[in-house]
VOBA-1610 file (N, C-alpha, C; in pm, whole numbers, padded with zeros to 5 digits, always signed):
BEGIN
Unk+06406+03672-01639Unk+06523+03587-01664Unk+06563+03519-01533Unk+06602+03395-01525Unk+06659+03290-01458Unk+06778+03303-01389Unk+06793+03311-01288Unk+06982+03253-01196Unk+07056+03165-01309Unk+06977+03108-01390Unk+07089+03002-01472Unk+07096+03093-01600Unk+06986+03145-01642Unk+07003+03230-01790Unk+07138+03337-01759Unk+07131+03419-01631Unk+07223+03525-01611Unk+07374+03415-01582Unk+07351+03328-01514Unk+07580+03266-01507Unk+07540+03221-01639Unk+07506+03198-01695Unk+07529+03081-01895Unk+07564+03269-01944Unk+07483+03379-01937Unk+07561+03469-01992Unk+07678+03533-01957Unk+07705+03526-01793Unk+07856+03612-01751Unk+07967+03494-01781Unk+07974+03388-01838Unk+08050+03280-01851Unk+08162+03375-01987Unk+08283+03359-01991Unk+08344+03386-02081Unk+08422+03296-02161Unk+08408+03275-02279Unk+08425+03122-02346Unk+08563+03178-02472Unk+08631+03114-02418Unk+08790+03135-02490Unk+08807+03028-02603Unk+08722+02925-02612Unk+08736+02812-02711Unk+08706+02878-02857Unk+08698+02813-02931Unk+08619+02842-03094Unk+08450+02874-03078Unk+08429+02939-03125Unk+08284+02902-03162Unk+08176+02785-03127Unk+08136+02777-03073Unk+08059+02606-03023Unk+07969+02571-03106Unk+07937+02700-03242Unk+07802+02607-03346Unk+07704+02666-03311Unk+07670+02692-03197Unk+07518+02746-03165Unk+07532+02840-03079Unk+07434+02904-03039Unk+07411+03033-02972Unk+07385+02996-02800Unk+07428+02991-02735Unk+07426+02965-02596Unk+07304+03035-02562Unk+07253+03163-02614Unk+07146+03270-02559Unk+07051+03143-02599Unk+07020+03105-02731Unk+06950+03048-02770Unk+06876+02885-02682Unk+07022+02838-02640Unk+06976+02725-02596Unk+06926+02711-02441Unk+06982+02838-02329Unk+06888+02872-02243Unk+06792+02905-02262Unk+06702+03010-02388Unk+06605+03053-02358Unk+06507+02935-02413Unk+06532+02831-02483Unk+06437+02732-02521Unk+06461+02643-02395Unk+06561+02623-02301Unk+06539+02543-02194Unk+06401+02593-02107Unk+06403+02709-02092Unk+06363+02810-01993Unk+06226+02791-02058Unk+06170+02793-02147Unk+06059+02747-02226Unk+06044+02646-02222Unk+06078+02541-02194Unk+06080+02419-02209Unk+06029+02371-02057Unk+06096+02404-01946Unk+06010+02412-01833Unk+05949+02468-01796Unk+05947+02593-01847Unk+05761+02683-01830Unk+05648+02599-01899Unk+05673+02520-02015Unk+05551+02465-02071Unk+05536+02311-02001Unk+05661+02237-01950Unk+05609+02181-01845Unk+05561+02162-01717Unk+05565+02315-01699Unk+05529+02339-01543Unk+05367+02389-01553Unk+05327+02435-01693Unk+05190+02453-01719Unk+05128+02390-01750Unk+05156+02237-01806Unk+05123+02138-01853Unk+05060+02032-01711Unk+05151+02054-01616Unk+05146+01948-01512Unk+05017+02032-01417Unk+05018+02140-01435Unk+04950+02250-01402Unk+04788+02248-01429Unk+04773+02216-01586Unk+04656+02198-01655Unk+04622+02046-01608Unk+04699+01954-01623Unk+04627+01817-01529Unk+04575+01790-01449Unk+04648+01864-01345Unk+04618+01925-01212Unk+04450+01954-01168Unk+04446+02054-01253Unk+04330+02124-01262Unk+04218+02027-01288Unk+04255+01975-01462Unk+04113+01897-01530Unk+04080+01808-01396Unk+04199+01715-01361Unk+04111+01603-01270Unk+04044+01643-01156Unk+04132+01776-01098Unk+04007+01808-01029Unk+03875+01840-01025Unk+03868+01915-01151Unk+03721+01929-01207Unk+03663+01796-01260Unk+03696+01755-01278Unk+03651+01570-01334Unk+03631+01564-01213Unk+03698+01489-01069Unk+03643+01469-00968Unk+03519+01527-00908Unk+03523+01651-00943Unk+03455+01751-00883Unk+03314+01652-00949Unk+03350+01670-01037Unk+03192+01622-01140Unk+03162+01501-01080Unk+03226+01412-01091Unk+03199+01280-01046Unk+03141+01277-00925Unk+03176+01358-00843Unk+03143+01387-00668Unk+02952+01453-00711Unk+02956+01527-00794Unk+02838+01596-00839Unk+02751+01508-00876Unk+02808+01430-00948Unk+02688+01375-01022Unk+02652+01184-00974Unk+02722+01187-00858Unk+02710+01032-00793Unk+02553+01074-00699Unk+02464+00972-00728Unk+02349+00991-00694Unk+02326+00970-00556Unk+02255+01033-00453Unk+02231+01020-00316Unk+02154+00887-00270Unk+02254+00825-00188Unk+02119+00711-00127Unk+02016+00736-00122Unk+01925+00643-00135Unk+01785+00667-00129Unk+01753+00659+00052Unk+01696+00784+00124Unk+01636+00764+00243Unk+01609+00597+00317Unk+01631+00583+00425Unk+01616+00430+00456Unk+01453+00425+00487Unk+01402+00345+00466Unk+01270+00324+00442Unk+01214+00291+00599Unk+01075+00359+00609Unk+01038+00342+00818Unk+01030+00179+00854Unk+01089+00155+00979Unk+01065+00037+00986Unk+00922-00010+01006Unk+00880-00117+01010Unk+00761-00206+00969Unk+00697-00175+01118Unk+00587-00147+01130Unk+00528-00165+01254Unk+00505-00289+01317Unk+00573-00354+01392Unk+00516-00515+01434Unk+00413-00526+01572Unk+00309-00628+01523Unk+00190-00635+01656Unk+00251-00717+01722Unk+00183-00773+01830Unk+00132-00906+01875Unk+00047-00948+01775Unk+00042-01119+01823Unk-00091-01157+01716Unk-00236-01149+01788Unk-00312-01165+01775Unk-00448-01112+01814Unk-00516-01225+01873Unk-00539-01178+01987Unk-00671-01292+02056Unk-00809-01296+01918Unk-00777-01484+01903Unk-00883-01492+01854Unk-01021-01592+01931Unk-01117-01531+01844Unk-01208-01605+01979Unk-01354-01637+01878Unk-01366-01769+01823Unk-01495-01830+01725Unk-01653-01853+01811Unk-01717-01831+01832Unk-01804-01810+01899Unk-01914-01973+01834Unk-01946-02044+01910Unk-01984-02140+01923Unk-02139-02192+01832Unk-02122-02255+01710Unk-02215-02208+01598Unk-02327-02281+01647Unk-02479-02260+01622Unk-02618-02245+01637Unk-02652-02311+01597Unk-02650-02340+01455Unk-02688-02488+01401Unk-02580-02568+01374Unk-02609-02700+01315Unk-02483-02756+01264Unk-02396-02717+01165Unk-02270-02718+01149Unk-02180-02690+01005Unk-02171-02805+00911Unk-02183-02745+00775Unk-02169-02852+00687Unk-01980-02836+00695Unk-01893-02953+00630Unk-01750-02937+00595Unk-01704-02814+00491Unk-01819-02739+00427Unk-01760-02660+00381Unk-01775-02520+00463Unk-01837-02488+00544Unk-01862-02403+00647Unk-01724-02398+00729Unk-01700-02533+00777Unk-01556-02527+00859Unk-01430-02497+00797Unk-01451-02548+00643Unk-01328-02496+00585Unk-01327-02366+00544Unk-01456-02267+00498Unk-01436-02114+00563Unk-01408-02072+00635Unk-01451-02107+00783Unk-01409-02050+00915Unk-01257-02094+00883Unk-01251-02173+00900Unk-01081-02208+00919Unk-00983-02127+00823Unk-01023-02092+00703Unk-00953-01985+00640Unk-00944-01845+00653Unk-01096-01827+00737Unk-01078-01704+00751Unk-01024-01654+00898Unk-01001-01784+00994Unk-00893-01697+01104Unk-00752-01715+01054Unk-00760-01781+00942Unk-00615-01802+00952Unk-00575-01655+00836Unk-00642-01577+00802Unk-00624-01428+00673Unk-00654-01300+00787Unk-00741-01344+00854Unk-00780-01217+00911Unk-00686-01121+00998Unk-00575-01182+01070Unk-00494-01153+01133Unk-00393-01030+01046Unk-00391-01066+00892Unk-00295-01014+00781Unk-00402-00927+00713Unk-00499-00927+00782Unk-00599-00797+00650Unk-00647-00702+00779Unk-00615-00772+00914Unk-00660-00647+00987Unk-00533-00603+01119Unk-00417-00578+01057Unk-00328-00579+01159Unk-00300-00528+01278Unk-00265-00521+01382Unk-00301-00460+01477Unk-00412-00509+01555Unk-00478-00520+01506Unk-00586-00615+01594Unk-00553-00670+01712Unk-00635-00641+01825Unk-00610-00717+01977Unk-00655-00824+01998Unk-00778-00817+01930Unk-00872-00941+01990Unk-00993-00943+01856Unk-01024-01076+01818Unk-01092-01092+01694Unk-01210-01203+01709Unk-01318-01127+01698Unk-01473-01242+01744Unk-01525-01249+01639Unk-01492-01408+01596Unk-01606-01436+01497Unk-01704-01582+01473Unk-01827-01501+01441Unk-01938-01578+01453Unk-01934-01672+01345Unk-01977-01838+01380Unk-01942-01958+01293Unk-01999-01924+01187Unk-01962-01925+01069Unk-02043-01918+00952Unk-02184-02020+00988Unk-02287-01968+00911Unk-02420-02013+00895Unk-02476-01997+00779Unk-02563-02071+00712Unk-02681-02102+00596Unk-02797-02001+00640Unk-02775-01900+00595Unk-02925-01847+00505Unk-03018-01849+00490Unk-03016-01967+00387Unk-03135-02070+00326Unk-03247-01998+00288Unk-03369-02068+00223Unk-03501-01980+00204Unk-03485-01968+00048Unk-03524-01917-00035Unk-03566-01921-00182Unk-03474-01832-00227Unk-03447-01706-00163Unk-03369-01569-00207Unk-03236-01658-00110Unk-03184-01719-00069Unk-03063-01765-00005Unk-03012-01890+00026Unk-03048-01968-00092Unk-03053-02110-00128Unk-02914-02169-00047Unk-02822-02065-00137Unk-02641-02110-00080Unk-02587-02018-00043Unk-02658-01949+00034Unk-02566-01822+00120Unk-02564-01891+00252Unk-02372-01824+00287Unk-02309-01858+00398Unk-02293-01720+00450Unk-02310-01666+00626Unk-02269-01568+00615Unk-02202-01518+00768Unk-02140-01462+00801Unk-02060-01460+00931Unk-02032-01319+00990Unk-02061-01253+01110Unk-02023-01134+01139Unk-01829-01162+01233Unk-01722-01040+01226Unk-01665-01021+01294Unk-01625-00911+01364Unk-01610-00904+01441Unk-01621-00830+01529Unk-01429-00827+01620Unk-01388-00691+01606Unk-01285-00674+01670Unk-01261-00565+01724Unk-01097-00498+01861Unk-01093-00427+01909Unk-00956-00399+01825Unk-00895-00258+01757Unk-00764-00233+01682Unk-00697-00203+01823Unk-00524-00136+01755Unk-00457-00126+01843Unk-00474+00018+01933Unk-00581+00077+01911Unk-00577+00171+01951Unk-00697+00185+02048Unk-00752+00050+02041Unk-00838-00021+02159Unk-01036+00066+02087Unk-01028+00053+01959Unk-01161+00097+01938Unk-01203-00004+01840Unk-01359-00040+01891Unk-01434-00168+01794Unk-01427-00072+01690Unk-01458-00232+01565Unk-01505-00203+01465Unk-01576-00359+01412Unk-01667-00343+01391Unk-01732-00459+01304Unk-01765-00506+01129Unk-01752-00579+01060Unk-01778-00633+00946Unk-01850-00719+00931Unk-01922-00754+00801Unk-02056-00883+00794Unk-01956-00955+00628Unk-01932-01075+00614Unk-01878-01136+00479Unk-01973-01227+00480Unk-02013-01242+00397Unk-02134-01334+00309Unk-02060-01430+00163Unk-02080-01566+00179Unk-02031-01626+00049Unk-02151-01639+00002Unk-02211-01643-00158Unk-02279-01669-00222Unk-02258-01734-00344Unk-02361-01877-00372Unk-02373-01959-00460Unk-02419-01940-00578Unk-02446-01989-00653Unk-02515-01934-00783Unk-02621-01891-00788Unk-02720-01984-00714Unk-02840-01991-00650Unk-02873-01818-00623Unk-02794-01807-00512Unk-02818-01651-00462Unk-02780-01574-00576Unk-02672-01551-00618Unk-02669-01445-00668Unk-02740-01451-00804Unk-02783-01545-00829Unk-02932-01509-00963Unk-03029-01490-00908Unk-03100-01514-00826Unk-03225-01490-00712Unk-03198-01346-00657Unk-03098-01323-00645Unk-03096-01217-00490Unk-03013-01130-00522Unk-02913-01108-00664Unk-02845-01011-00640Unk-02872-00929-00786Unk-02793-00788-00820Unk-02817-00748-00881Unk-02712-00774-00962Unk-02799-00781-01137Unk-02616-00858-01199Unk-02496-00682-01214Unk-02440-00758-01283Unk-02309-00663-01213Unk-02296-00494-01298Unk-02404-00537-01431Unk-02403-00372-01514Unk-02511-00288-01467Unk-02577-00365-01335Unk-02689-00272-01301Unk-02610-00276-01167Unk-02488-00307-01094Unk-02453-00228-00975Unk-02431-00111-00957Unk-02365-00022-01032Unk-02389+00131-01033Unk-02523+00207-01100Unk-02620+00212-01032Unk-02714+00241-01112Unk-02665+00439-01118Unk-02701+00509-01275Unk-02619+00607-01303Unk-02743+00759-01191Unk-02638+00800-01202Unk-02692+00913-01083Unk-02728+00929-00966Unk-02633+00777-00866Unk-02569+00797-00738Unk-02519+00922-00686Unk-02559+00914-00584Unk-02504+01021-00488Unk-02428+00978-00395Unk-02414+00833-00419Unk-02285+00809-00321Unk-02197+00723-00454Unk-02021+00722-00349Unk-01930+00643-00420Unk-01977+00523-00463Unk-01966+00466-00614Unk-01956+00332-00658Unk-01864+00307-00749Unk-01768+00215-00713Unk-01714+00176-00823Unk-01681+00035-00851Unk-01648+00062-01020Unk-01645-00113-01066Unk-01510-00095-01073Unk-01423-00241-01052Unk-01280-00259-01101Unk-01285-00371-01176Unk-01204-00366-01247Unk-01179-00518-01342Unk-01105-00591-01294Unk-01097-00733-01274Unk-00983-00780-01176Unk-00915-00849-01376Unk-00825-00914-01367Unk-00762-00995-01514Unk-00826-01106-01518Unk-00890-01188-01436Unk-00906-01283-01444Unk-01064-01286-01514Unk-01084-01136-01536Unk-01231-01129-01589Unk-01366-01097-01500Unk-01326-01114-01353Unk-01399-01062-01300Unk-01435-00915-01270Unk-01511-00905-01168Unk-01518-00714-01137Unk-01543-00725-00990Unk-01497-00641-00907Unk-01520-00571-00811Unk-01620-00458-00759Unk-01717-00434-00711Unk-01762-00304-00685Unk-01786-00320-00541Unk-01695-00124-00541Unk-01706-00087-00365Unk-01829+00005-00366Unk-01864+00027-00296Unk-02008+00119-00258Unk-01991+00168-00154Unk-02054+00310-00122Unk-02084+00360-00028Unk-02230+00348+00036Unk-02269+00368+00136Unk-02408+00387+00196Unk-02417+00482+00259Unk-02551+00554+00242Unk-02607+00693+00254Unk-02610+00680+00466Unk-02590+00735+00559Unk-02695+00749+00631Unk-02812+00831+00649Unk-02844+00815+00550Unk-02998+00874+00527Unk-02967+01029+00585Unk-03131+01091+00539Unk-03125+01243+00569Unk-03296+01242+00665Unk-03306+01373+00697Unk-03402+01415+00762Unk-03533+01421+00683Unk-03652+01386+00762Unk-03748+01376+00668Unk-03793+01450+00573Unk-03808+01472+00475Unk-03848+01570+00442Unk-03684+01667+00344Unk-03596+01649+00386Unk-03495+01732+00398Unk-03412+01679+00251Unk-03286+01700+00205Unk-03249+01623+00100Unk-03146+01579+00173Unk-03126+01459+00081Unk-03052+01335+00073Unk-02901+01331+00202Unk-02912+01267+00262Unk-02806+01296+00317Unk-02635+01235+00261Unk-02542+01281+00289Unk-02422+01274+00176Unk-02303+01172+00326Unk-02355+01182+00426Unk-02296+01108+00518Unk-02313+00971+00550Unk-02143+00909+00451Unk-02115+00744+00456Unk-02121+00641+00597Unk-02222+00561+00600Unk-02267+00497+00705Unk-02214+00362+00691Unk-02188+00356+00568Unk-02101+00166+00567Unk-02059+00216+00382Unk-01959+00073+00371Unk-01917+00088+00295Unk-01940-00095+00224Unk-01936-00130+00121Unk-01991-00219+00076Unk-01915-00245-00070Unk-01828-00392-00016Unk-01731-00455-00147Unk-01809-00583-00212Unk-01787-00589-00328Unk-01864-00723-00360Unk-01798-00817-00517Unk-01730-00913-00492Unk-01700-00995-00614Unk-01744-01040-00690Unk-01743-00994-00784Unk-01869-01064-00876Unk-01772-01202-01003Unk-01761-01302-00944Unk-01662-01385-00990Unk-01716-01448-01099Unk-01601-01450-01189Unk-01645-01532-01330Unk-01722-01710-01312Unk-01735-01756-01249Unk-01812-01899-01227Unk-01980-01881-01152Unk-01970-01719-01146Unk-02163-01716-01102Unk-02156-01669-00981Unk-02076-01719-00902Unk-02065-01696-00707Unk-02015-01550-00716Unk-02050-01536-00567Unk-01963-01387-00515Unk-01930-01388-00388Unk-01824-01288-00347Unk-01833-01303-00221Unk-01836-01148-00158Unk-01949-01103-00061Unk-01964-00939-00037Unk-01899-00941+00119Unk-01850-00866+00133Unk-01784-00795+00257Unk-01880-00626+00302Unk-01930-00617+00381Unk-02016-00515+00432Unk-01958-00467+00573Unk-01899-00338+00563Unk-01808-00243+00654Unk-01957-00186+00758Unk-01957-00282+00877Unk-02056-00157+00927Unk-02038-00078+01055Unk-01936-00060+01053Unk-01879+00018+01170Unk-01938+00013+01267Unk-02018+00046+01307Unk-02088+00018+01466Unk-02036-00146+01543Unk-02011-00170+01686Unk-02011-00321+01707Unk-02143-00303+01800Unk-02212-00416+01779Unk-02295-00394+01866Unk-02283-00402+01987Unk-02382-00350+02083Unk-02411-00391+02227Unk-02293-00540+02293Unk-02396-00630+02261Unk-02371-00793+02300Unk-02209-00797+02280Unk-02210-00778+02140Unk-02048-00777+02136Unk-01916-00711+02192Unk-01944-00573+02211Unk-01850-00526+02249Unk-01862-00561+02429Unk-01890-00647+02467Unk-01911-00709+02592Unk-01817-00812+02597Unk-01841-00929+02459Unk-01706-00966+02429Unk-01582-00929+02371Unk-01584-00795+02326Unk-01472-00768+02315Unk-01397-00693+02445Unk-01488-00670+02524Unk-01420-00600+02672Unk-01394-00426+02627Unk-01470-00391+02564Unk-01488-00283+02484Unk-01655-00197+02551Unk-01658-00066+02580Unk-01778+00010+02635Unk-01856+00013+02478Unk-01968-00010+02505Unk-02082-00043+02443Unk-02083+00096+02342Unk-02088+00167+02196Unk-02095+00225+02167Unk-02174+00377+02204Unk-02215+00440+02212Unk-02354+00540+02203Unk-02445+00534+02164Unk-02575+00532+02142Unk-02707+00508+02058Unk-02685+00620+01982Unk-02644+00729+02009Unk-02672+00886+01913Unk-02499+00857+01854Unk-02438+00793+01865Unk-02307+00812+01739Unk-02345+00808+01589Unk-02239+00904+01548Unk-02279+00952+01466Unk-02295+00858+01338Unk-02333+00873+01224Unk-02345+00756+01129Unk-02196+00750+01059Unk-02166+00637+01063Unk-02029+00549+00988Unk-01918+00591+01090Unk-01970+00600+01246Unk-01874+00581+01343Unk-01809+00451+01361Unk-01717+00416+01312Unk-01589+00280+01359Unk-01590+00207+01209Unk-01643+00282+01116Unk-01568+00254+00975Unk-01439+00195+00947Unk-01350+00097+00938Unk-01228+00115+00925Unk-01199+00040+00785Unk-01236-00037+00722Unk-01177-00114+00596Unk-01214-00047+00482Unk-01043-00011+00446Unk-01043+00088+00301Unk-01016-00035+00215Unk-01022+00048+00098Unk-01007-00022-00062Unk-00955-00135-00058Unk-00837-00145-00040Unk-00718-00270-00048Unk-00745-00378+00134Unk-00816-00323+00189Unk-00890-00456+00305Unk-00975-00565+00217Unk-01061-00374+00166Unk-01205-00506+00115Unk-01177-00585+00011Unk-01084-00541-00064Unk-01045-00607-00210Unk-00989-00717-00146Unk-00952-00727-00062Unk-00814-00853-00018Unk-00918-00921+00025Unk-01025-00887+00085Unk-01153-01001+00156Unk-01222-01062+00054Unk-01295-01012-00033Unk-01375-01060-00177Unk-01295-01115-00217Unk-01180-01109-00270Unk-01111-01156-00401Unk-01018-01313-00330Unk-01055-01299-00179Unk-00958-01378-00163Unk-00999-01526-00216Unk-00951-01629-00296Unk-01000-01736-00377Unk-00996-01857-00271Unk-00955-01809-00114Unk-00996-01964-00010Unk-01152-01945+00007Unk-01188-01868+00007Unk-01343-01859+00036Unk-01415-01957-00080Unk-01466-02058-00058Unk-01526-02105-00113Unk-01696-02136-00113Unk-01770-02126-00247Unk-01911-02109-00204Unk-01955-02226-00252Unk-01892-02342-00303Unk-01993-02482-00338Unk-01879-02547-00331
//
């Protein structure tokens, strides 16, 4: 009982009757602010648990993403072509220093030999060019890209359901590009000991487009730079005994970006 319930009862009331029960109308007051004091009580509470939830269930930023590694751009350096260029020779070269920088990043310094003709019965319209570079971590690596005409690749290549021939022992695979063409990457064996079985150690790696109009264009990973070159690259001449598919560097998404790229043009 209440300070106000006990004076409303010691009160002594000399009037008539008042109609109602005085006990009565304190103890429903007295109820009346207990159920609003539990009421304000229970609000209290829910929103905190509502907040609570809301605090729970608001999703965490996503981690900030690493920043971008940025190079320098790369000494480039075209090496002075042997025979003459036809205009479509120059407009390869010229596309391909202007990609190579973005398919091989990092790159210090980038040597490449003028595209050249082929020619001969098996290489009617083959164009083909070595490059040669030092990464940022100052170690050669070399590549060979070849454009081919129709010419060649009915003469000289294999059509494209006999590129995996079945029961390889090294990686081959076909991709479908949408446009209807296919892709196949390959591995190359470096061979085994005479006599010995097969050896399972990748010595180059080998992309090739096989484009819906007849042409292709192959990209051939051969890690080693040679001698001569790494002279121009200011790079120590490899080892003769390194091991096979020493200075390998162009994975999947290089070589795909080299074949498929549609400036390369072969007629």
């Amino acid at each position: 009982m209440t300070d106000l319930e006990t004076r409303l009862r010691e009160v002594s009331f000399a009037e008539p009757p008042l109609g109602f029960d005085p006990d009565d109308v304190v103890t429903k007051a007295a109820k009346r602010q207990r159920t609003r004091r539990a009421t304000v009580a229970t609000v209290v509470v829910t929103l905190g648990i509502a907040g609570a939830a809301v605090v729970a269930l608001r999703p965490s930023p996503p981690p900030p993403a690493p920043p971008a590694t940025t190079y320098l751009p790369p000494e480039i350096v075209v090496k002075p072509p042997q025979q003459p260029q036809t205009p479509l020779e120059r407009r390869n070269l010229a596309h391909l220093k202007e990609v190579l920088p973005g398919v091989i990043p990092g790159a210090r310094k980038i040597v490449i030999d003028s595209f050249y003709s082929m020619g001969g019965e098996l290489h009617a319209d083959e164009m083909s060019t070595s490059i040669s570079f030092v990464d940022h971590e100052g170690k050669g690596h070399a590549f060979n890209l070849a454009i081919l005409g129709k010419l060649t690749v009915t003469r000289n290549t294999l059509p494209v359901s006999q590129a995996c021939p079945p029961g390889g022992r090294m990686r081959c695979d076909k991709i479908s590009r949408p446009d209807g063409s296919t892709v196949v990457i390959s591995e190359v064996s470096g061979g085994g000991l005479p006599g010995g079985p097969p050896s399972t150690t990748v010595a180059g790696r080998v992309a090739a487009h096989y484009r819906v109009d007849g042409t292709s264009v192959d990209v051939s990973d051969l890690g080693r730079v040679p001698p001569m070159t790494a002279a121009e690259l200011g790079i120590p001449a490899p080892p003769i005994d390194a091991p096979a598919g020493d200075g390998l560097v162009l994975d999947d998404r290089q070589l795909i970006a080299l074949v498929t790229d549609p400036g390369f043009v072969a007629q």
